[in-house]
N, C-alpha and C positions, 0 to 999 in steps of 0.2 A: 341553565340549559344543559339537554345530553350531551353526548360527545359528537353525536352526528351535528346536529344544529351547533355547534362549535369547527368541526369542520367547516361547513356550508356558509357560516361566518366568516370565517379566517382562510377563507382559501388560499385568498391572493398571496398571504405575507407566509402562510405554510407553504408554497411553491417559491417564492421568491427563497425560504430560508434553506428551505430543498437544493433548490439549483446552487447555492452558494455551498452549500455544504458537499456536494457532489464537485461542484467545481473544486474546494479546494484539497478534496483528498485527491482527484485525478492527477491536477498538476503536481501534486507531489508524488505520487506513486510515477508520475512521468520522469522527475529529476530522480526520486530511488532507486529507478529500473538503471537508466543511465550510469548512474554512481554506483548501481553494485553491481551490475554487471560488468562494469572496465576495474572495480578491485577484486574481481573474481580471475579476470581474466590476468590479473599483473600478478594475481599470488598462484593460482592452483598448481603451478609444475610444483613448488616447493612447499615442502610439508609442515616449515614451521609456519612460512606467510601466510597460509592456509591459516594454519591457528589461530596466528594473531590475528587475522583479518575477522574471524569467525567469533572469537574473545572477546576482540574488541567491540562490535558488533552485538552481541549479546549483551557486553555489560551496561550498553546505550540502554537496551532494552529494560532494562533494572531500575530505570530511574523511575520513580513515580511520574505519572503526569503532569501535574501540577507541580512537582515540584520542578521541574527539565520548562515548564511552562513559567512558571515563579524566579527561576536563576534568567531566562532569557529576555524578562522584561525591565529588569535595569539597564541592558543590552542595546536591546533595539526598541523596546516599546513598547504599547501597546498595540492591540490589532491585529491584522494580516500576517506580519513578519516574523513573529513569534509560534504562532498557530503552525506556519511554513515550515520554519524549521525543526521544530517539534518532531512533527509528523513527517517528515523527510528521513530524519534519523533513527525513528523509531521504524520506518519500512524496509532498512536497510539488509537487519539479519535476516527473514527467511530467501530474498533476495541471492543475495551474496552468498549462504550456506549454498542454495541451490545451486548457483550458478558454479561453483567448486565442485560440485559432485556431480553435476552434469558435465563441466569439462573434462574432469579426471575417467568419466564414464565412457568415454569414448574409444571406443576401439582403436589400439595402435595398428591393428592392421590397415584401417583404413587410413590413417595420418603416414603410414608409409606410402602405403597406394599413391598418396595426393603428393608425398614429395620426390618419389620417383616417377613422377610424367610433370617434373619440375615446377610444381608450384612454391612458392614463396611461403615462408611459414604465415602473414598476411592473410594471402590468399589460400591454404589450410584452412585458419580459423574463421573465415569467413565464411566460404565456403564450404567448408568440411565438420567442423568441431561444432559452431555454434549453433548452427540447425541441428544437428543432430542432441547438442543438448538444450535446445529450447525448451522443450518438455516438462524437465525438471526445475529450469528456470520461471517459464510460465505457473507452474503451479505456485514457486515461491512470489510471484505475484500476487497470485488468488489467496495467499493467505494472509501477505499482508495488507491488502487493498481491507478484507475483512476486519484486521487491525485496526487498519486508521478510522473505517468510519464509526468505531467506537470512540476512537482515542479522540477523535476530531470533536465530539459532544464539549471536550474539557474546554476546548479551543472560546470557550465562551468566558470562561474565567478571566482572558487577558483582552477581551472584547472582540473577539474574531467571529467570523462568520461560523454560520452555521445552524444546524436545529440543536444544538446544545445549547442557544440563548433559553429557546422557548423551557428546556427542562431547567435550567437555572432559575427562570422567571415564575416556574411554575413551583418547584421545591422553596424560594424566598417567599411563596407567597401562600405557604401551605392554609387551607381553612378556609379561603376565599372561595366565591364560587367554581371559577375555570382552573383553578390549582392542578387538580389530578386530569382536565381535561391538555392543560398544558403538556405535561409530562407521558402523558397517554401517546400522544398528539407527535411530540421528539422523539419521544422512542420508538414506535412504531414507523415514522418517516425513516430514520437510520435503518429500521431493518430491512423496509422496501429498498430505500436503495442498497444496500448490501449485496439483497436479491437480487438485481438487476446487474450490478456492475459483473456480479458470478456469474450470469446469465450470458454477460456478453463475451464475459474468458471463457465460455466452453464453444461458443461462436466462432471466437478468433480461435482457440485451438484445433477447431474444424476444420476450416479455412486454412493455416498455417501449418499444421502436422500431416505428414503424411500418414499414411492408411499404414505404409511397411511400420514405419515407428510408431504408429496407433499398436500396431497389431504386437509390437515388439515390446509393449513398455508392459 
């Protein structure tokens, strides 16, 4: 069969592998966003934690796939948990680089402003500091959300969700008829949703950036 009539076959279980594979890069870019934005915020005043945070952070990034996929299933296992943390760790650095260089970007006039009409350093960075560096934050979002749903295909190796089964199923089963419609079929899903998940961070940053810091970046 073509590749359409392979679609038109397979819808059900290519939407089923969609959503799971959507679903598990969100939740994790939701716990990365979390995670590196409060070690951005505990290191950026100082320039070595900075580093290290950043170092460290990168050198995550170094690891092969599979093999960060390979060390963490004598661990936890196979499945879900593995896939998780994978891809948790690996969202980390553009994350946490941004989120230091958006803090450190922020005008000390204005963090004086906000502590002479007595606010709490707290209440500063809540209201002062971290709006103003969302910006560069969100984008470190937007790059690594692009990250994971590539990274997230491997996620099939330890038997995790995702449209990285069908391109596994599809390269083990090279010669067969649906072989390259498999793999067609994965990869082209990854990239739609890719598209979309970008789609919805220039949404949200419409929504959540102002027009002066639109205008200003």
């Amino acid at each position: 069969m073509n590749f359409w009539e392979y679609l038109e076959s397979r819808h059900q279980q290519l939407l089923t592998d969609a959503y799971q594979h959507a679903s598990v890069v969100f939740q994790c870019m939701v716990v990365a966003t979390v995670l590196g934005v409060l070690i951005g915020i505990v290191t950026y005043r100082s320039e070595w934690a900075g580093n290290l945070a950043t170092t460290v952070t990168a050198t995550l990034l170094t690891v092969p796939a599979l093999a960060m996929i390979g060390l963490l299933i004598p661990i936890v296992g196979l499945g879900v948990a593995p896939t998780v943390i994978a891809l948790t760790l690996y969202g980390l650095l553009p994350i946490v680089r941004n989120a230091i260089v958006g803090l450190r970007g922020v005008d000390p006039a204005l963090v004086d402003a906000a502590t002479g009409i007595g606010m709490s350093r707290l209440s500063r960075l809540v209201r002062v500091e971290l709006p103003l560096a969302w910006p560069p934050i969100l984008t470190g979002i937007r790059v690594s959300t692009q990250m994971l749903m590539g990274i997230a295909a491997i996620a099939a190796f330890a038997s995790g969700p995702g449209l990285g089964n069908l391109i596994f199923r599809g390269i083990a089963s090279l010669g067969s008829k649906n072989a390259l419609n498999q793999v067609l079929a994965g990869t082209l899903g990854i990239v739609v949703l890719a598209l979309l998940f970008d789609a919805a961070y220039v949404l949200i940053g419409r929504l959540t950036i102002s027009r002066g810091i639109r205008a200003g970046a």
